[in-house]
C-alpha positions in Angstrom: 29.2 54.4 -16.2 29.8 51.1 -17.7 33.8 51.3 -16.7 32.8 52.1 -13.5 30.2 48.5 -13.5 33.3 46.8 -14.0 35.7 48.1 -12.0 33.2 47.8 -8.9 32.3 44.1 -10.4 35.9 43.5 -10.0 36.7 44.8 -6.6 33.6 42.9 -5.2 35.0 39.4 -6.5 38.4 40.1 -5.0 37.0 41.0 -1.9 36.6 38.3 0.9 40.3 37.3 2.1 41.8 41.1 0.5 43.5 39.0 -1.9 42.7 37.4 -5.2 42.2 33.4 -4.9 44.5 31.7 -7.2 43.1 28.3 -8.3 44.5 24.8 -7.2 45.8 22.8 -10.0 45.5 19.4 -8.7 41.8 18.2 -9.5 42.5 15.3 -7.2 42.6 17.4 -4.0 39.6 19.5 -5.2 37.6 15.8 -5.9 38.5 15.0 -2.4 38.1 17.7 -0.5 34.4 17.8 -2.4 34.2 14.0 -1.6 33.5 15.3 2.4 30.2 15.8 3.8 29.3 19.2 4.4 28.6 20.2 8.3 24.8 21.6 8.2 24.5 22.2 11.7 25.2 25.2 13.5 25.8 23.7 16.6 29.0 23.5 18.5 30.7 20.6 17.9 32.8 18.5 19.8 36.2 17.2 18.8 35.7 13.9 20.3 32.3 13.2 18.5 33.6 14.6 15.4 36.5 11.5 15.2 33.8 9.5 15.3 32.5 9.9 11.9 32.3 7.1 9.9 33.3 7.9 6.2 36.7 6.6 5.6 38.8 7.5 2.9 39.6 5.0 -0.1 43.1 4.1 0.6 44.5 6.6 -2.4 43.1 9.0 -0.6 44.6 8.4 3.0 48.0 7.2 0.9 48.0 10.4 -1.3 46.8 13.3 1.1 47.1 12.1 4.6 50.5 10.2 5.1 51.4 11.1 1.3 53.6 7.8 0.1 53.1 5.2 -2.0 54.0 2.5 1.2 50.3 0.6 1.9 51.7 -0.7 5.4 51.4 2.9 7.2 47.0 2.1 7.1 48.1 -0.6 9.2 48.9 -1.2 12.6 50.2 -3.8 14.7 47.9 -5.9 16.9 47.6 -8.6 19.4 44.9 -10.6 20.9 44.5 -10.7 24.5 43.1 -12.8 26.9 41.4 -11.3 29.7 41.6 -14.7 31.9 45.0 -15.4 31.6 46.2 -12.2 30.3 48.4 -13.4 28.2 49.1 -12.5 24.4 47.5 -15.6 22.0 47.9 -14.1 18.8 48.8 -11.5 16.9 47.5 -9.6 13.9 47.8 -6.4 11.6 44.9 -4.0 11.7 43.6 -1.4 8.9 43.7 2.0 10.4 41.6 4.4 7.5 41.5 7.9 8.2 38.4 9.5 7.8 37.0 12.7 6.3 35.0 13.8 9.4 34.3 17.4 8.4 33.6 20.2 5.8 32.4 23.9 7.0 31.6 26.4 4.2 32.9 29.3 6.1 31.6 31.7 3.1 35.3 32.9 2.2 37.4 29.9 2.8 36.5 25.5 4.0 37.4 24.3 7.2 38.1 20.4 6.4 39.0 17.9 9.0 40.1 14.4 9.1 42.0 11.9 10.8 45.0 10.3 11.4 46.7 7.2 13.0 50.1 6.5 15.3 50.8 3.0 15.9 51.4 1.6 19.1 53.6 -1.1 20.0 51.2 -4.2 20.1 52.0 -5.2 24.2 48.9 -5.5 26.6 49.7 -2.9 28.4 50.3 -0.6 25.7 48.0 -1.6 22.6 45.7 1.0 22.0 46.9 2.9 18.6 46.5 7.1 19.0 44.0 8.9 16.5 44.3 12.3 15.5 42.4 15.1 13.8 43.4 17.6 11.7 41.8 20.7 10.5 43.1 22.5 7.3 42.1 26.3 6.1 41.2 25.8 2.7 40.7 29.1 0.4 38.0 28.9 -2.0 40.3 28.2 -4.5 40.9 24.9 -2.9 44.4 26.0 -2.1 45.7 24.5 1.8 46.4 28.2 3.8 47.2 26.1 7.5 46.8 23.3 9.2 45.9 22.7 13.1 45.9 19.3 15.2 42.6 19.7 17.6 42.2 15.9 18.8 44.4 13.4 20.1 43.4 10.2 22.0 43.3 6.5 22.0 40.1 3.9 23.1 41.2 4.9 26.7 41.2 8.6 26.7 41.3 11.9 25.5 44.5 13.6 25.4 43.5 16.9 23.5 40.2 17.7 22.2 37.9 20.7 22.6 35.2 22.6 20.4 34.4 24.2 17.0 31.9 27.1 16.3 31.0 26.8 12.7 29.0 30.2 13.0 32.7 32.0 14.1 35.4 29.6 13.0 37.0 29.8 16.9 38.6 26.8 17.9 39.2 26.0 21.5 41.2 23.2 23.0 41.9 21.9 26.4 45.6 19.4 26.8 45.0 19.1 30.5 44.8 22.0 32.2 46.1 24.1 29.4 43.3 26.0 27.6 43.4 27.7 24.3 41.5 29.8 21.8 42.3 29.9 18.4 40.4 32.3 15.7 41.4 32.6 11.9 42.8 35.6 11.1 42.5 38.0 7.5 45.4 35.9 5.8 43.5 32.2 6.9 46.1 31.1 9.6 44.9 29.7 13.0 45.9 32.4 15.6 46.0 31.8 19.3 43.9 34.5 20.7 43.6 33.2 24.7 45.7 30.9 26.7 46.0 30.0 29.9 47.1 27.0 32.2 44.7 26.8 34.9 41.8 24.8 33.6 39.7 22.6 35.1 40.3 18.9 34.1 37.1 18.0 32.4 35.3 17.2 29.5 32.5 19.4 30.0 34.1 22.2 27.9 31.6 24.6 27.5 32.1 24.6 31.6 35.0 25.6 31.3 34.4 28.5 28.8 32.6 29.4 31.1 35.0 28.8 34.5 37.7 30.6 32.5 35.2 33.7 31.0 35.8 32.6 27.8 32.5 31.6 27.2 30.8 34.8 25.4 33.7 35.1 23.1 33.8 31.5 21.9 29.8 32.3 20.8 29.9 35.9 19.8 
């Protein structure tokens, strides 16, 4: 009876993903990924509200695990000051551009962690607003990265991509002008597109949409 304890003990621990977790190595990447606020909320959460977080990353962090070199000049960007009156250019200036760690989800068998990212813009008037991105990575519970997914991207103008997490389900969806899509995580942790079509409606009222395009049950389910 006691072999048969253990055997059971053993399958239960290596159930979850159907594979046994091997554990990271680096105790960096497990400090950081631990560094991010957990997501308590079981609300859906929007991509665009998400980038808004305010936690930046010391800049080892952003140089080590986000742009991953040693060169200090990627956190910063090229800028100009422009005057609305004359609109001219009457200066010019380098700003820091820190990613931040804007999300952690305890998903019971694996993390979902999210943070940001910045492209550089030339610095022109017309043309001066840098891009920011975010990133979500499956982490296994061994702290391991399993895939990687960009939800958000947009500048101080507009939105470009964006969309919705369910942290009850782990679905994902997006919407890059009128092309929608629903991504789930499968068994082995990879983002899979599950639904897609092109025929959205332009807005940013996505859960309108869900519901336009009879997605909206699944995303909650």
């Amino acid at each position: 009876m006691r072999n048969l304890i253990i055997i059971l003990s053993a399958f239960i621990l290596n159930t979850g993903c159907g594979q046994t977790v091997t554990k990271n190595q680096d105790a960096r990447f497990i400090e950081f990924i631990n560094s991010f606020d957990e997501e308590k909320s079981k609300n859906i959460l929007k991509f665009s509200r998400v980038v808004q977080k305010d936690k930046p990353m010391t800049k080892e962090e952003a140089l080590r695990f986000v742009y991953h070199t040693d060169d200090t000049t990627v956190l910063y960007c090229p800028a100009v000051v422009f005057s609305m009156e004359t609109e001219k250019i009457t200066g010019y200036y380098e700003s820091l551009r820190m990613p931040d760690k804007s999300l952690l989800v305890d998903m019971q068998h694996y993390f979902l962690a999210g943070y940001t990212s910045f492209e550089c813009r030339a610095a022109n008037p017309s043309n001066f607003s840098d891009i920011q991105y975010l990133h979500l990575f499956i982490i296994n519970k061994g702290y391991e990265v399993q895939d990687s997914l960009t939800v958000y991207r947009g500048d101080a103008y507009e939105d470009m991509v964006s969309g919705l997490l369910n942290p009850q389900n782990g679905k994902i969806f997006t919407l890059e002008e009128s092309k929608s899509t629903m991504y789930v995580i499968n068994k082995d942790l990879k983002f899979e597109i599950e639904r897609e079509r092109n025929d959205a409606p332009i807005t940013n009222d996505f859960m309108k949409v869900l519901r336009i395009l009879g997605w909206e049950e699944y995303f909650l389910e």
